[in-house]
N, C-alpha and C positions, 0 to 999 in steps of 0.2 A: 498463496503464501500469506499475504496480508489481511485478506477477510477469515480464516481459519485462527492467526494469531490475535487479531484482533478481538474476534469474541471473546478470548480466554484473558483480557487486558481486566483490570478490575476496575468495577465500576463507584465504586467508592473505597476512598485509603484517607489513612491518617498522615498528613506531611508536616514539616518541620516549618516551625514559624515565630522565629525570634522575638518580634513585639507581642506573642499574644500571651495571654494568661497561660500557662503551664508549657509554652513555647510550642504547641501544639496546634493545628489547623485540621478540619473535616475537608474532604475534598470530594465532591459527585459527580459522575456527568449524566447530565439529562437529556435529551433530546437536543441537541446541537449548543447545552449552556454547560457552563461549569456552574457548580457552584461551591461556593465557599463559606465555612463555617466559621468560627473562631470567637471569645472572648477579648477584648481589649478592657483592660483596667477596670472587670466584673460586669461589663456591657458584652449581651452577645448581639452578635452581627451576625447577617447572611448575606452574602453579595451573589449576584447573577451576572455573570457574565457571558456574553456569546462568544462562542467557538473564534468569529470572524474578528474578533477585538484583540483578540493573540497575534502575534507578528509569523511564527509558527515553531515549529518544533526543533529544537536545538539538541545537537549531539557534542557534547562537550569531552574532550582528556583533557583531565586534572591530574595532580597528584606529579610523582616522582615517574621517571623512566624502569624505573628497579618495581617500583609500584602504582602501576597508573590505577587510575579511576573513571568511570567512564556514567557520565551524566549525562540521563534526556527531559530536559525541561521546556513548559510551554510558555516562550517569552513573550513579556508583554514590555510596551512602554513603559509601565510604572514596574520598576523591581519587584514591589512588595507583590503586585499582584502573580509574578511568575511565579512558577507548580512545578517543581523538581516531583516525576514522574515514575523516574529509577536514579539510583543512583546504588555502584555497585564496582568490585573489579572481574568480575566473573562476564568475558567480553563472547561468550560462546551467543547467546541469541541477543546480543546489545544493537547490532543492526536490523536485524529483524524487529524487534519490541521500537526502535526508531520510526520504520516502516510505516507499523501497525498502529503506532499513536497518531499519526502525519494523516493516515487514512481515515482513521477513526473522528478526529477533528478535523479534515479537510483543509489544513495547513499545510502552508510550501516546510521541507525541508531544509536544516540549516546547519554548517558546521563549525564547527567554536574551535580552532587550532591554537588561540591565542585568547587570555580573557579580555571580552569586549569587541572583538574583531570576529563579522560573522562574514561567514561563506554559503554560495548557494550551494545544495545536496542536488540539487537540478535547475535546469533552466524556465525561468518563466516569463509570461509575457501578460501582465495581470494576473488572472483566473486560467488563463492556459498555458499547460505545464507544453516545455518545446521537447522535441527529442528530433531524432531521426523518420524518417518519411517511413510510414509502412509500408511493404513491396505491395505492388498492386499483383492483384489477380487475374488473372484471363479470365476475360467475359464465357462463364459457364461453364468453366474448367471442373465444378465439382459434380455436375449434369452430364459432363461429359462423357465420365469416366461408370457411369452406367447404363446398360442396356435402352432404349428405344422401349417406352410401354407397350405397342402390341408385339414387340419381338420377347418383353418377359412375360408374355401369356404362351409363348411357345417355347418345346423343350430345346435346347440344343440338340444338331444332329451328333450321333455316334461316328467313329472315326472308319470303324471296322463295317459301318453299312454303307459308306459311302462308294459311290461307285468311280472306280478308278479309269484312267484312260491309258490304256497300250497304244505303244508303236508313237508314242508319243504325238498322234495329229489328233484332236478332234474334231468333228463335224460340227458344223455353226451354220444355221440357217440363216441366208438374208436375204429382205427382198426388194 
């Protein structure tokens, strides 16, 4: 789900940025950086920031109950530097694009139910996200369930040539 939506994420967008000249910011990602564009008071700037310097990816509702809004930005420490990502009410792929940015940047997910008050989207334990224990396997259980190599060199027998036993005894030699 997540690596199919993610390539289709863009890799450079224009976002909103109150202190900059035309209130406008370039935003790219490169190789595990962001980077960021932007004019301040006819000085342009470009900042690099790495993926790991974000806190990580925020699912935010805003807005009214009649009309929510539903915002995925990549928080950082410093406000200024957080990247409102989507912001939209159309809530049909707003989990999924959540996902798909979390993966994309290798950020924990986060949920914003209140402003300023984050919640985890999972559990983690540093860099290892926790879940449930995957069930284990039986040793060989997918080996198992096919034929013995020199038994698939031979054909199975026919039902109809086999030979049957009357009178229900058969003979068994032993010695």
């Amino acid at each position: 789900m997540s690596a199919q939506f993610a390539s289709s994420l863009p890799s450079t967008f224009i976002a909103a940025d109150p202190r900059a000249d035309g209130a406008i910011r370039h935003v790219s990602f490169e190789q595990g950086r962001v980077i960021i564009a932007r004019r301040l008071d006819g000085m342009s700037m470009r900042l690099g920031i790495p993926c790991s310097a974000f806190r990580g990816v925020v699912l935010a509702l805003t807005g009214t109950l009649d009309e929510p809004r539903f915002v995925i930005r990549l928080d950082h420490a410093d406000p200024e530097l957080s990247i409102v990502v989507h912001d939209g009410v159309d809530d049909t792929d707003v989990v999924a694009e959540w996902h798909a940015w979390a993966a994309l940047t290798s950020l924990p997910k986060f949920l914003e139910r209140e402003p300023g008050l984050l919640e985890c989207g999972e559990r983690h334990l540093g860099t290892l996200i926790l879940g449930p224990a995957p069930q284990m396997r039986r040793r060989g259980a997918i080996v198992l369930r096919r034929r013995p190599r020199f038994l698939s060199r031979r054909r199975m027998g026919e039902r109809k040539r086999m030979r049957q036993v009357h009178k229900g005894r058969e003979i068994i030699a032993r010695n």
